[in-house]
C-alpha positions as CSV (number, residue, x, y, z in Angstrom):
1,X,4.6,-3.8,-19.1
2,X,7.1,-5.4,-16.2
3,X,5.6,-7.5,-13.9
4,X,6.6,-7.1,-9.9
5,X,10.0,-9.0,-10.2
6,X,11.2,-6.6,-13.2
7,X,9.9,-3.6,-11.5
8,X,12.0,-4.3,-8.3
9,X,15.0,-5.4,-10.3
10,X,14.9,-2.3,-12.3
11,X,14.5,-0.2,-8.6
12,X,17.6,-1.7,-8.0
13,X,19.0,0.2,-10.7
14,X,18.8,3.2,-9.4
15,X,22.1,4.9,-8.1
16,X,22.2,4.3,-4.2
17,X,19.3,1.2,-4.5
18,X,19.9,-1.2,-1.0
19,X,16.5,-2.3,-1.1
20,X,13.0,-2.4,-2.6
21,X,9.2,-4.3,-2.1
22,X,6.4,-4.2,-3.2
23,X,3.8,-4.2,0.0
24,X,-0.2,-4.3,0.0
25,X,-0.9,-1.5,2.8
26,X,-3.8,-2.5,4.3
27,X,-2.2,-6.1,5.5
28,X,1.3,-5.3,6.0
29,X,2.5,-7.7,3.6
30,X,5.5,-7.9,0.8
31,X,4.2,-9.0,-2.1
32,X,7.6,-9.2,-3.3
33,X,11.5,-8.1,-2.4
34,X,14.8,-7.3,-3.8
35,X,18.1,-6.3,-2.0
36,X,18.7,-5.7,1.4
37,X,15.7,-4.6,4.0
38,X,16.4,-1.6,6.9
39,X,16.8,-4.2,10.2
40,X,17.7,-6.9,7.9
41,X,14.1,-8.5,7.8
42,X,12.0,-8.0,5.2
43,X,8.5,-8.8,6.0
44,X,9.1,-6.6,9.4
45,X,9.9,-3.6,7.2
46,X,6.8,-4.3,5.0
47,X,4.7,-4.6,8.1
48,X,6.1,-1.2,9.4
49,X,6.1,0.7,5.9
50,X,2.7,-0.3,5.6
51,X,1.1,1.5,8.8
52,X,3.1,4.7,7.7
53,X,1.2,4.4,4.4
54,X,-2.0,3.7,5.7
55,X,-1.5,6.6,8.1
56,X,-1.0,8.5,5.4
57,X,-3.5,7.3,2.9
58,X,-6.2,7.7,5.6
59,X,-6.0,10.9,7.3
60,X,-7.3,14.0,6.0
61,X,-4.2,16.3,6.3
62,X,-2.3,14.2,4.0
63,X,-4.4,13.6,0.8
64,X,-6.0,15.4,-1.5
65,X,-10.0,14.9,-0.6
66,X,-11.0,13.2,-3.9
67,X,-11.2,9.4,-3.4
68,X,-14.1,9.4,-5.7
69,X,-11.7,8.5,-8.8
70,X,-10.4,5.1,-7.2
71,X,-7.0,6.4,-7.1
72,X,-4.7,6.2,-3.7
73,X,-5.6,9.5,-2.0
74,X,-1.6,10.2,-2.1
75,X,1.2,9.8,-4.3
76,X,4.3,9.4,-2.3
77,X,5.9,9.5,1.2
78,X,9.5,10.5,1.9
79,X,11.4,9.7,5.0
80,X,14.7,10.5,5.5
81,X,17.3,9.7,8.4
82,X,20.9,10.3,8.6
83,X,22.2,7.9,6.1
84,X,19.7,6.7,3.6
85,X,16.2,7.6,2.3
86,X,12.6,5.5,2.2
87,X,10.2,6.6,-0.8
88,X,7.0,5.0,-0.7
89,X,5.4,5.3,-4.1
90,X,1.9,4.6,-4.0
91,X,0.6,2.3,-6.8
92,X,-3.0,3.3,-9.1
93,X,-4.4,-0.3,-9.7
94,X,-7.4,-1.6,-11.8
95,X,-8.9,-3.0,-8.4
96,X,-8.2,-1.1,-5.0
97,X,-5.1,0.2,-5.3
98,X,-3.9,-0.9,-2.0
99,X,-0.2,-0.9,-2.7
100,X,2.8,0.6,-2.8
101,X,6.2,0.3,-3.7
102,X,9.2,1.1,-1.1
103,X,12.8,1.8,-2.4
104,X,15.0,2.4,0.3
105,X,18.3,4.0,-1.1
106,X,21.7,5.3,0.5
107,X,22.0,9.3,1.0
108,X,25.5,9.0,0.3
109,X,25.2,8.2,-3.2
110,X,21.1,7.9,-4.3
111,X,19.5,10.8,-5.8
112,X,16.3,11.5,-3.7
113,X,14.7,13.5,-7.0
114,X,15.8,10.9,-9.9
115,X,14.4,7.7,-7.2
116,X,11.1,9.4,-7.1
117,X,10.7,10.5,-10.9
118,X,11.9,7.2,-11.6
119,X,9.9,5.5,-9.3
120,X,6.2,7.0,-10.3
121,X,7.5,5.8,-13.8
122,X,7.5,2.4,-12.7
123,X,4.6,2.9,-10.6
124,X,2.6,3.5,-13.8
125,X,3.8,0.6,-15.7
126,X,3.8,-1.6,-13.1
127,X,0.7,-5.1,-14.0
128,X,-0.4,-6.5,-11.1
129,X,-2.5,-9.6,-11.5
């Protein structure tokens, strides 16, 4: 079972991979990071990511009503601009589950559908602790 560093590394694997963390969503902050980061800054990106998660995770609209199960109310969010995508894979943990992992790939030459299979694979192997 890969740790964060292994999990990010092996995001970067993936065809079109510029970037990826590993944020906790309710403080903003990157519990680890690999590659490059949209804006060139990291923790910013984190920061951001992490109130369109929590926006997310907390409204109604967008999850699925059951909380009672501990798991994160939804699985993933999917932005895309003109050039590149941001998957934000949300992360089922033995304690609160408050984190997600962001892979931000290139449009040009990612593969939006392999990124997020690939991603909830990692997701699910993923020990935090």
């Amino acid at each position: 079972m890969p740790g964060i560093d292994e999990c990010l590394l092996e995001a970067m694997r993936l065809p079109g991979a510029r970037g990826a963390a590993l944020v906790d969503w309710t403080s903003g902050l990157a519990l680890g990071t690999v590659g490059e980061a949209p804006g060139g800054d990291h923790e910013t990106t984190a920061a951001e990511a992490a109130e369109l998660a929590r926006m997310a995770a907390e409204h109604g609209a967008f999850t699925t009503g059951d909380t009672t199960d501990g798991r994160p109310p939804v699985e993933d969010v999917i932005i895309s601009n003109r050039d590149s995508y941001h998957l934000l894979r949300f992360v089922d943990t033995s304690f609160d589950s408050s984190v997600f992992l962001h892979l931000w790939i290139g449009r040009e030459d990612g593969n939006l559908a392999l990124a997020r299979i690939r991603l909830g694979e990692m997701a699910a192997r993923l020990v935090l602790g």
